[in-house]
BAFI-3210 file (N, C-alpha, C; in Angstrom, 3 decimals, decimal comma, padded with zeros to 6 digits):
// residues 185
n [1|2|3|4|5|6|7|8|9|10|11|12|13|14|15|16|17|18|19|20|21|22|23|24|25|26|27|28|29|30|31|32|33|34|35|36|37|38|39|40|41|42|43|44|45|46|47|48|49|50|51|52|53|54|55|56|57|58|59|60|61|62|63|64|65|66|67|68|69|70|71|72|73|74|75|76|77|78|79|80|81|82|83|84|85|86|87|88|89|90|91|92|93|94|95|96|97|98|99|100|101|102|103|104|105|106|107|108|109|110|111|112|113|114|115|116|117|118|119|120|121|122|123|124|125|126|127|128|129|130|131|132|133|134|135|136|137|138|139|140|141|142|143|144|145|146|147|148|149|150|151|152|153|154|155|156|157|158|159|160|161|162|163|164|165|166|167|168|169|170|171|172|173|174|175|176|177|178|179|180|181|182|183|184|185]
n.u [294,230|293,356|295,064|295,697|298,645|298,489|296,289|292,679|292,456|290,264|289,149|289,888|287,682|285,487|284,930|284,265|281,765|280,248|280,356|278,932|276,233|275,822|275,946|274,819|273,099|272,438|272,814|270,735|271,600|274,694|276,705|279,535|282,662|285,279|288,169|290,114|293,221|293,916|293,479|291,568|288,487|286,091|283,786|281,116|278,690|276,051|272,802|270,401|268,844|265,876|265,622|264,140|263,554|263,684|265,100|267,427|268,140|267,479|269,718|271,857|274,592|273,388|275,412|277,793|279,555|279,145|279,435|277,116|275,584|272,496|270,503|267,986|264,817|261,890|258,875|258,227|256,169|255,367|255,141|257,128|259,320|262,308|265,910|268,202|270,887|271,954|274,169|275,130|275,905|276,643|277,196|276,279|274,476|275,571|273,365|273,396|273,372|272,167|271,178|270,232|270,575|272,363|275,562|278,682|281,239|282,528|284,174|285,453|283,860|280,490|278,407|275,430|271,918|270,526|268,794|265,136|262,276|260,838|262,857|263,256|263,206|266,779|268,242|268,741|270,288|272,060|275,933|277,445|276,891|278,614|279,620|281,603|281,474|281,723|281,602|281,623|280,617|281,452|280,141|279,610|280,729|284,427|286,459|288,172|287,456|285,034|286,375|287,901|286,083|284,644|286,780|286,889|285,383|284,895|286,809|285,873|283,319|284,628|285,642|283,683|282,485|279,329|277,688|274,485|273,319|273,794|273,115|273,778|273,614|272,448|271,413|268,448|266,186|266,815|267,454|265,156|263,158|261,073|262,754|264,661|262,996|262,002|264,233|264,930|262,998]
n.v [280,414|280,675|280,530|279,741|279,750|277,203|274,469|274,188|275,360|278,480|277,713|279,841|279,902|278,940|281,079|282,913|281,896|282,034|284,773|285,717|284,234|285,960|288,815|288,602|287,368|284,664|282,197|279,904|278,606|276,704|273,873|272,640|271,162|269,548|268,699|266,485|266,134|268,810|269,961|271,762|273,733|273,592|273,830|272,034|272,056|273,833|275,526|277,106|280,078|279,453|277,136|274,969|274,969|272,271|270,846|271,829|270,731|267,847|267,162|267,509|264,910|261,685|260,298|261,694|264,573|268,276|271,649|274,056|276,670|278,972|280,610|282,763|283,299|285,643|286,809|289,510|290,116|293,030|292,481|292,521|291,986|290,175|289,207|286,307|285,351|281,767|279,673|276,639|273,664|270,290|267,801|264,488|261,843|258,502|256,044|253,714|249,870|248,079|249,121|251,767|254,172|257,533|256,780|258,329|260,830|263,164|266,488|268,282|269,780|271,007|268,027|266,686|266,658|262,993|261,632|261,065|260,438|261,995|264,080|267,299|269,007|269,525|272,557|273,190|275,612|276,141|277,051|275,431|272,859|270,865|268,548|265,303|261,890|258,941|255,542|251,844|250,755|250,646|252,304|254,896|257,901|259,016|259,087|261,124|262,594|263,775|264,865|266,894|268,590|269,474|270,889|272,717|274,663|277,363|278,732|278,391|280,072|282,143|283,211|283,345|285,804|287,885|286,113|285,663|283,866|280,694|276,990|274,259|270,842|267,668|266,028|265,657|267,087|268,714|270,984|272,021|273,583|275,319|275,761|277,459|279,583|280,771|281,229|283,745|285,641]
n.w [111,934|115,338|118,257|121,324|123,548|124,311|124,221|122,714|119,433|117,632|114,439|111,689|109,715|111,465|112,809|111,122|110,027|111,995|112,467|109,894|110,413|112,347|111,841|109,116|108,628|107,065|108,054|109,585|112,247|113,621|113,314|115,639|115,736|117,373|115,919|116,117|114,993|113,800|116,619|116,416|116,837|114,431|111,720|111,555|110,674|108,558|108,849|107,135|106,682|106,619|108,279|110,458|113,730|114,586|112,606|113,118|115,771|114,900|113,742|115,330|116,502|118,384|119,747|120,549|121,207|120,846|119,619|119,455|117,598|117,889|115,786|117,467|116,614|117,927|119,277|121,417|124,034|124,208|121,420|119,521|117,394|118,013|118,220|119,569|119,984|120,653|122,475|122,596|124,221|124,015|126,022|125,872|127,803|127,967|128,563|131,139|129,972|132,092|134,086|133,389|134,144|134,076|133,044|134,167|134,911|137,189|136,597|137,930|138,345|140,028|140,584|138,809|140,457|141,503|138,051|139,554|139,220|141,846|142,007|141,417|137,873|136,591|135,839|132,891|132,308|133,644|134,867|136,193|135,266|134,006|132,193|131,539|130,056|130,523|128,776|128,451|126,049|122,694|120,958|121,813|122,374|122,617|125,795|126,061|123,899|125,262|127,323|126,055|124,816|127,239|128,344|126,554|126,091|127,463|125,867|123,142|123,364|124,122|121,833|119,745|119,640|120,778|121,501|123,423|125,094|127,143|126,764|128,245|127,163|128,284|127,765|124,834|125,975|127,472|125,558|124,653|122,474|123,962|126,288|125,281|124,418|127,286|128,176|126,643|127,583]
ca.u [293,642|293,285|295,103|296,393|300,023|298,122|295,286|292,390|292,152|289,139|289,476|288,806|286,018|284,422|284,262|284,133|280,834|279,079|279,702|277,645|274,877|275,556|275,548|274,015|271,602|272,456|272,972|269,640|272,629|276,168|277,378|280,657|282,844|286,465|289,286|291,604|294,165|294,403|293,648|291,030|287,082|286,220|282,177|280,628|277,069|275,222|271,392|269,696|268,033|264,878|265,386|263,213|264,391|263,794|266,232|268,563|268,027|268,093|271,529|273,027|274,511|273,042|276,025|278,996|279,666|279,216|279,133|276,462|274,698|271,548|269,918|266,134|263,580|260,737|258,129|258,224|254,917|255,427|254,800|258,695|260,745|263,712|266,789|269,298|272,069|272,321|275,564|274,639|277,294|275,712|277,534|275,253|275,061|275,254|272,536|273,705|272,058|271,661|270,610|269,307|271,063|273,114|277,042|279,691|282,273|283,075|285,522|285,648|282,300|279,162|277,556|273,938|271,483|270,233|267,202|264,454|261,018|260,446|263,910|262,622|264,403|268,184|268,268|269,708|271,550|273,320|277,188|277,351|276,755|279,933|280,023|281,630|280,733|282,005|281,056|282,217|280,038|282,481|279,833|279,624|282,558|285,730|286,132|289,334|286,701|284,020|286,605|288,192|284,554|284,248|287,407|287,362|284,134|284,678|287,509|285,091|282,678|285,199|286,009|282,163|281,384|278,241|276,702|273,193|272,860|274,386|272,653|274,622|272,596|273,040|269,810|266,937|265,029|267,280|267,409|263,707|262,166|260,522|264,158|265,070|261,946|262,215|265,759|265,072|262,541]
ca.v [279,806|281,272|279,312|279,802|278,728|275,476|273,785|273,787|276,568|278,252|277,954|280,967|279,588|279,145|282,648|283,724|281,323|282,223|286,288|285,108|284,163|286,929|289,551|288,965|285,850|283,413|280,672|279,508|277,630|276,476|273,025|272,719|269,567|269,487|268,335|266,632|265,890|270,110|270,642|273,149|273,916|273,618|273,617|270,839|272,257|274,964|275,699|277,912|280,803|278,951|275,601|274,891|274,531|270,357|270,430|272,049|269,425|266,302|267,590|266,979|263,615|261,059|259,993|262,555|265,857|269,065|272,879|274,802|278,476|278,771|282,102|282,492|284,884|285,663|288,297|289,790|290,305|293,509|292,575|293,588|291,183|289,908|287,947|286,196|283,856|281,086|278,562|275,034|272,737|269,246|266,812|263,237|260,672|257,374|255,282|252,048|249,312|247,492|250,367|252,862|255,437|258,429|257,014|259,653|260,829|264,361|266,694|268,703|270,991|270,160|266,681|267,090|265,016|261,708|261,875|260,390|260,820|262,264|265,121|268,431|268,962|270,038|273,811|273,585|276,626|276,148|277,086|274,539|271,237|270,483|267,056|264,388|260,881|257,409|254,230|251,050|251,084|251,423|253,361|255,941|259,094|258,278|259,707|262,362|263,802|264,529|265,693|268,194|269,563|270,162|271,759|274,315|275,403|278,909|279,283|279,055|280,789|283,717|283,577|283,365|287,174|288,252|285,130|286,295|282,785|279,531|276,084|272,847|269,851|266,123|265,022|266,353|267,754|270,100|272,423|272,075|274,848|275,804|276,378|278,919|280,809|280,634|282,159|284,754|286,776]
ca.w [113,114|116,390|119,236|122,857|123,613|124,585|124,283|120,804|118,655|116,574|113,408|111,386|109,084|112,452|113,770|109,774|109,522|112,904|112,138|109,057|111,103|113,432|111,413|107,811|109,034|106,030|108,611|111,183|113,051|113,426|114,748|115,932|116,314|117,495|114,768|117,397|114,469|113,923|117,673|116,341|116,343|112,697|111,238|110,734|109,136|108,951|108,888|106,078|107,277|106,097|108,651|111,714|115,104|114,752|111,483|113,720|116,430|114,279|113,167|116,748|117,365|119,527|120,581|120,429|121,694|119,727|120,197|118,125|117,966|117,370|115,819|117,864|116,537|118,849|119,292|123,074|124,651|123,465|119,666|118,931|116,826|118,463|118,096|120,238|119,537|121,972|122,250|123,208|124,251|124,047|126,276|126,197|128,657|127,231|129,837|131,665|130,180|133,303|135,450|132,801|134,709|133,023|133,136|134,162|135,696|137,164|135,728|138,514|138,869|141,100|140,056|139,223|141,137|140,053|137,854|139,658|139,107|143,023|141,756|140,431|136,822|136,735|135,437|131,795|132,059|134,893|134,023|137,178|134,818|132,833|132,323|130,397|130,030|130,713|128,818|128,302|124,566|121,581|120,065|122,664|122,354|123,665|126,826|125,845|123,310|125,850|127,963|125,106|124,871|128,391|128,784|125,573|125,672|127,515|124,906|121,605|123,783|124,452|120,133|119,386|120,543|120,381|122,197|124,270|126,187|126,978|127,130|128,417|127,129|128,235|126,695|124,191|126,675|128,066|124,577|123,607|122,231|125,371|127,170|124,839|124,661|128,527|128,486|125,902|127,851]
c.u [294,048|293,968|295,979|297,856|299,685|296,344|294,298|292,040|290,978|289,672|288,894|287,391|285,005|284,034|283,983|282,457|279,639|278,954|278,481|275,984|274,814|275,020|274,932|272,918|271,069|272,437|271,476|270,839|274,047|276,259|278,855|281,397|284,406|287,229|290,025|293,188|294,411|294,295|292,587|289,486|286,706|284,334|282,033|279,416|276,712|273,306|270,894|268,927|266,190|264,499|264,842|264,347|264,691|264,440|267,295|268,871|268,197|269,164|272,323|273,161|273,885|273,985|277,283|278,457|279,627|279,011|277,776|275,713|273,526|270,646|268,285|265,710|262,892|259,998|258,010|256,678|254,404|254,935|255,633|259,265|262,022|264,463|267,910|269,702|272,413|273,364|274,905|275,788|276,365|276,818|276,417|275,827|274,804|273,833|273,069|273,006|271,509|270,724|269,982|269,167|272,285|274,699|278,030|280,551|282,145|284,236|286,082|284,670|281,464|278,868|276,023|273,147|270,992|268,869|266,479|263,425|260,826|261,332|263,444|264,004|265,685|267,716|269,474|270,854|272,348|274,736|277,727|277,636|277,703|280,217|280,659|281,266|282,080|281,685|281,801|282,112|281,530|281,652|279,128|280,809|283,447|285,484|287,107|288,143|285,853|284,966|287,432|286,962|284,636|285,052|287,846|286,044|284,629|286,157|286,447|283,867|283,148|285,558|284,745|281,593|280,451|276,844|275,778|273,163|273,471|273,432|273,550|273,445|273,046|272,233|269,010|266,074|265,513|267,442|266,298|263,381|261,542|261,695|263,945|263,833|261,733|263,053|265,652|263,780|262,679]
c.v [280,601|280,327|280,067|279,217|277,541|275,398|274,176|275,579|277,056|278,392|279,228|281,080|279,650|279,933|282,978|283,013|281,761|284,088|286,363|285,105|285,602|288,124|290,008|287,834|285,037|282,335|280,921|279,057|277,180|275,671|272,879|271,312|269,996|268,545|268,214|266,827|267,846|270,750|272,037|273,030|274,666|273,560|272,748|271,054|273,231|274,808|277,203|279,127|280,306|277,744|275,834|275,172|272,826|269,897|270,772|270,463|268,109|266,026|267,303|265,801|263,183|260,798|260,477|264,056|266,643|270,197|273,754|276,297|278,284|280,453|282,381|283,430|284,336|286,724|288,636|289,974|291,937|294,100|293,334|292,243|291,454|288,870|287,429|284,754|283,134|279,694|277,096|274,025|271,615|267,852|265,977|262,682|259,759|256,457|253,830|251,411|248,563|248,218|251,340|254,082|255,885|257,356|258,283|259,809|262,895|265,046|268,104|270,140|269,886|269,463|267,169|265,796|264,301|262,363|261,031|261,187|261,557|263,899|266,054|268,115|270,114|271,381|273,432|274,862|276,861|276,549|275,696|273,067|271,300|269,405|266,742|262,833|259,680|256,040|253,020|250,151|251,304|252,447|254,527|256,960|258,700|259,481|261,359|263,098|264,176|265,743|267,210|269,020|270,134|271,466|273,171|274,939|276,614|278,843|279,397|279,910|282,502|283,980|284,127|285,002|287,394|287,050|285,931|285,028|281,252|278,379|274,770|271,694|268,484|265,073|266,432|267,183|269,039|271,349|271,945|273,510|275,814|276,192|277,414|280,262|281,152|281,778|283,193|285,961|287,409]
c.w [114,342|117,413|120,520|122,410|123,704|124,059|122,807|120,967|117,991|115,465|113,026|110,889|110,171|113,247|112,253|109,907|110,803|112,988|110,818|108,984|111,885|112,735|109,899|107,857|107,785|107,018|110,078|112,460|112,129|114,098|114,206|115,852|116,615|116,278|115,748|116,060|114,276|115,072|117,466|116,099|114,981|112,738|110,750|109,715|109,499|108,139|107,923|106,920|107,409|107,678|110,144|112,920|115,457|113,947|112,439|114,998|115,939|113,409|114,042|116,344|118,717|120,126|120,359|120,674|120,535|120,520|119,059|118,627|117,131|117,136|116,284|117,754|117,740|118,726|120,934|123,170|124,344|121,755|119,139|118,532|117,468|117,846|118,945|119,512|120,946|121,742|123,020|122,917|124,750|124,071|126,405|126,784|128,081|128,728|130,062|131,078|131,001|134,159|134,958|133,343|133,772|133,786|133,212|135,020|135,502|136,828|136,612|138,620|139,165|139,700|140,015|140,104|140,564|139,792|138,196|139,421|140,233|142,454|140,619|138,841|136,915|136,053|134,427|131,226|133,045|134,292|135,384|136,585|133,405|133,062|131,344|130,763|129,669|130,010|128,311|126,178|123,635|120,891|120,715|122,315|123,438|125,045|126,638|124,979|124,062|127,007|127,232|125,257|126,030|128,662|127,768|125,200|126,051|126,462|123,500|122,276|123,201|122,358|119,575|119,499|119,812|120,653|123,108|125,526|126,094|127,625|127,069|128,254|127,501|127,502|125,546|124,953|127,421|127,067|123,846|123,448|122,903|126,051|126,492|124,526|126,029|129,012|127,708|126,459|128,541]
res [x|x|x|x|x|x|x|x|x|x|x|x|x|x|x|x|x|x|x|x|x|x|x|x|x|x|x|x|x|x|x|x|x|x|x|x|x|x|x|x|x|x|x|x|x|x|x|x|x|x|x|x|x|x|x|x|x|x|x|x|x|x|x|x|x|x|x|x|x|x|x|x|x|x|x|x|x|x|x|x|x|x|x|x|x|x|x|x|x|x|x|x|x|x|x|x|x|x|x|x|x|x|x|x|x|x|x|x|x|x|x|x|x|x|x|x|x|x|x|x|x|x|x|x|x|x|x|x|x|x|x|x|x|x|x|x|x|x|x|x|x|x|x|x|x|x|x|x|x|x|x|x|x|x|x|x|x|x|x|x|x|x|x|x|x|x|x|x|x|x|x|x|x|x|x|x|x|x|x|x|x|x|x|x|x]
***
Protein backbone atom coordinates (compact mmCIF):
# COMPACT_ATOMS: atom_id res chain seq x y z
CA UNK A 1 0.00 0.00 0.00
CA UNK A 2 0.97 3.38 -0.79
CA UNK A 3 0.43 5.93 2.12
CA UNK A 4 1.56 9.46 3.26
CA UNK A 5 2.80 9.83 6.90
CA UNK A 6 -0.96 10.75 7.34
CA UNK A 7 -3.98 10.58 5.99
CA UNK A 8 -5.65 7.37 3.28
CA UNK A 9 -3.52 5.43 1.25
CA UNK A 10 -3.89 3.72 -2.38
CA UNK A 11 -3.93 0.53 -2.27
CA UNK A 12 -1.86 -1.24 -4.77
CA UNK A 13 -4.60 -3.38 -6.47
CA UNK A 14 -5.90 0.08 -7.15
CA UNK A 15 -3.14 1.63 -9.16
CA UNK A 16 -2.33 -2.27 -10.31
CA UNK A 17 -6.20 -2.39 -11.62
CA UNK A 18 -6.50 1.17 -13.20
CA UNK A 19 -2.83 0.62 -15.13
CA UNK A 20 -4.97 -2.35 -16.44
CA UNK A 21 -7.36 -0.14 -17.92
CA UNK A 22 -4.72 2.30 -18.72
CA UNK A 23 -2.58 0.46 -20.45
CA UNK A 24 -3.94 -3.03 -21.74
CA UNK A 25 -7.88 -1.81 -21.76
CA UNK A 26 -9.36 -5.03 -19.98
CA UNK A 27 -11.30 -2.68 -17.70
CA UNK A 28 -14.19 0.08 -19.46
CA UNK A 29 -13.99 1.57 -15.75
CA UNK A 30 -12.87 1.57 -12.18
CA UNK A 31 -14.98 2.56 -9.07
CA UNK A 32 -13.32 3.44 -6.11
CA UNK A 33 -14.62 3.43 -2.48
CA UNK A 34 -12.58 4.30 0.62
CA UNK A 35 -11.87 1.28 3.28
CA UNK A 36 -11.92 3.58 6.42
CA UNK A 37 -11.02 0.41 8.61
CA UNK A 38 -7.45 0.12 6.30
CA UNK A 39 -7.47 3.94 5.78
CA UNK A 40 -6.95 3.00 2.07
CA UNK A 41 -8.62 3.39 -1.56
CA UNK A 42 -9.35 -0.19 -2.47
CA UNK A 43 -11.69 -1.30 -5.90
CA UNK A 44 -14.85 -1.85 -5.60
CA UNK A 45 -15.76 -3.04 -9.47
CA UNK A 46 -14.63 -2.90 -12.55
CA UNK A 47 -16.26 -2.59 -16.08
CA UNK A 48 -15.44 -5.10 -19.03
CA UNK A 49 -14.06 -3.58 -21.92
CA UNK A 50 -17.40 -4.61 -23.53
CA UNK A 51 -19.83 -2.33 -20.91
CA UNK A 52 -21.68 0.86 -21.93
CA UNK A 53 -21.30 4.10 -20.41
CA UNK A 54 -25.05 3.54 -18.52
CA UNK A 55 -23.56 0.09 -16.94
CA UNK A 56 -20.89 2.22 -15.75
CA UNK A 57 -23.35 4.79 -14.38
CA UNK A 58 -25.84 2.44 -12.75
CA UNK A 59 -22.79 1.13 -10.83
CA UNK A 60 -22.43 4.53 -8.89
CA UNK A 61 -24.31 4.80 -5.68
CA UNK A 62 -27.25 6.91 -5.16
CA UNK A 63 -26.39 7.64 -2.02
CA UNK A 64 -22.57 7.40 -1.11
CA UNK A 65 -19.50 8.81 -2.34
CA UNK A 66 -17.15 7.10 -4.77
CA UNK A 67 -14.09 7.82 -6.99
CA UNK A 68 -14.08 6.11 -10.48
CA UNK A 69 -12.11 6.34 -14.05
CA UNK A 70 -13.70 6.03 -16.83
CA UNK A 71 -11.93 4.84 -20.24
CA UNK A 72 -13.82 7.21 -23.31
CA UNK A 73 -13.36 6.26 -26.90
CA UNK A 74 -14.38 8.85 -29.41
CA UNK A 75 -13.76 9.68 -32.99
CA UNK A 76 -12.50 13.53 -33.38
CA UNK A 77 -14.01 15.41 -36.18
CA UNK A 78 -11.10 14.39 -37.75
CA UNK A 79 -12.21 10.61 -38.12
CA UNK A 80 -9.12 9.61 -35.63
CA UNK A 81 -9.88 7.19 -32.80
CA UNK A 82 -9.20 8.49 -29.49
CA UNK A 83 -9.00 7.74 -25.91
CA UNK A 84 -8.98 9.55 -22.64
CA UNK A 85 -9.27 8.46 -19.12
CA UNK A 86 -11.38 10.69 -17.06
CA UNK A 87 -11.55 10.53 -12.94
CA UNK A 88 -14.96 11.33 -11.55
CA UNK A 89 -15.29 12.00 -7.97
CA UNK A 90 -19.05 11.70 -7.25
CA UNK A 91 -19.98 13.61 -4.13
CA UNK A 92 -24.21 13.49 -3.92
CA UNK A 93 -26.42 15.79 -2.34
CA UNK A 94 -28.99 14.15 -0.42
CA UNK A 95 -32.28 16.83 -1.14
CA UNK A 96 -34.24 18.34 1.87
CA UNK A 97 -37.42 16.83 1.96
CA UNK A 98 -39.14 19.85 3.02
CA UNK A 99 -37.42 22.26 0.74
CA UNK A 100 -36.13 19.90 -2.04
CA UNK A 101 -33.02 21.81 -1.90
CA UNK A 102 -29.39 20.15 -2.15
CA UNK A 103 -28.26 19.84 1.86
CA UNK A 104 -24.58 20.81 2.58
CA UNK A 105 -22.12 22.19 4.16
CA UNK A 106 -18.79 23.81 2.92
CA UNK A 107 -15.46 22.33 3.40
CA UNK A 108 -13.76 25.22 2.64
CA UNK A 109 -13.85 26.00 -1.36
CA UNK A 110 -16.36 28.43 -3.18
CA UNK A 111 -20.12 27.30 -2.58
CA UNK A 112 -21.89 26.81 -5.83
CA UNK A 113 -25.01 28.78 -6.42
CA UNK A 114 -28.42 27.60 -5.63
CA UNK A 115 -30.04 25.68 -8.42
CA UNK A 116 -32.85 27.61 -9.59
CA UNK A 117 -34.50 27.38 -12.68
CA UNK A 118 -33.67 31.41 -13.56
CA UNK A 119 -29.33 30.04 -12.54
CA UNK A 120 -27.38 29.05 -15.64
CA UNK A 121 -25.90 25.34 -14.89
CA UNK A 122 -22.83 25.01 -12.46
CA UNK A 123 -19.70 23.95 -14.71
CA UNK A 124 -19.04 20.19 -13.80
CA UNK A 125 -15.49 20.50 -14.03
CA UNK A 126 -14.86 23.13 -12.03
CA UNK A 127 -11.85 22.00 -9.53
CA UNK A 128 -13.83 24.96 -7.59
CA UNK A 129 -16.86 22.46 -6.42
CA UNK A 130 -15.62 20.16 -3.62
CA UNK A 131 -18.35 19.43 -1.62
CA UNK A 132 -19.58 17.21 1.02
CA UNK A 133 -22.96 16.69 2.28
CA UNK A 134 -25.05 17.04 5.39
CA UNK A 135 -28.18 15.03 6.26
CA UNK A 136 -30.09 14.22 8.98
CA UNK A 137 -31.32 10.69 6.80
CA UNK A 138 -29.61 7.54 8.26
CA UNK A 139 -29.57 6.38 4.84
CA UNK A 140 -27.60 9.15 3.46
CA UNK A 141 -23.33 8.79 3.98
CA UNK A 142 -22.15 9.78 7.15
CA UNK A 143 -20.76 12.98 6.99
CA UNK A 144 -16.74 11.90 7.94
CA UNK A 145 -17.09 9.70 4.71
CA UNK A 146 -18.07 12.49 2.39
CA UNK A 147 -15.62 14.45 4.03
CA UNK A 148 -12.65 11.64 3.57
CA UNK A 149 -13.66 11.80 -0.19
CA UNK A 150 -13.36 15.36 -0.41
CA UNK A 151 -10.22 15.59 1.26
CA UNK A 152 -8.16 12.57 -0.59
CA UNK A 153 -9.15 13.01 -3.82
CA UNK A 154 -5.99 15.02 -5.21
CA UNK A 155 -4.03 12.21 -3.41
CA UNK A 156 -5.61 9.12 -5.59
CA UNK A 157 -5.61 11.60 -8.31
CA UNK A 158 -1.76 12.24 -7.89
CA UNK A 159 -1.39 7.86 -7.61
CA UNK A 160 -3.80 7.43 -10.68
CA UNK A 161 -1.16 8.89 -13.39
CA UNK A 162 -2.11 9.07 -16.57
CA UNK A 163 -5.55 10.80 -15.82
CA UNK A 164 -6.65 13.23 -19.12
CA UNK A 165 -9.70 14.94 -17.16
CA UNK A 166 -11.46 15.39 -13.96
CA UNK A 167 -15.28 15.47 -13.35
CA UNK A 168 -16.77 16.37 -9.75
CA UNK A 169 -20.38 15.07 -9.80
CA UNK A 170 -23.16 15.89 -7.17
CA UNK A 171 -25.93 14.56 -9.31
CA UNK A 172 -26.51 12.40 -12.67
CA UNK A 173 -26.49 15.12 -14.76
CA UNK A 174 -23.27 16.47 -14.14
CA UNK A 175 -21.30 13.14 -15.75
CA UNK A 176 -23.73 12.46 -18.65
CA UNK A 177 -22.36 11.40 -21.64
CA UNK A 178 -22.55 14.72 -23.19
CA UNK A 179 -19.98 16.24 -20.39
CA UNK A 180 -17.37 14.01 -21.37
CA UNK A 181 -17.65 14.22 -25.01
CA UNK A 182 -17.65 18.03 -24.28
CA UNK A 183 -14.35 17.79 -22.30
CA UNK A 184 -12.63 15.44 -24.63
CA UNK A 185 -12.46 17.72 -27.64
Amino acid sequence: MSNASSGMGVADHSKNTFLELKRKKIHRYVIFKIDEKKKEVVVEKTGGPGESYDDFTASMPEDDCRYAVYDFDYVTSENCQKSKIFFIAWFVYPLDEASNEPVCFDIGVKSPPPKTPEAPPRPSHSSAWNKATISTSPSISRIRAKMLYATSKDRIKHELDGIHYEIQATDPTEMELDVLRERAR
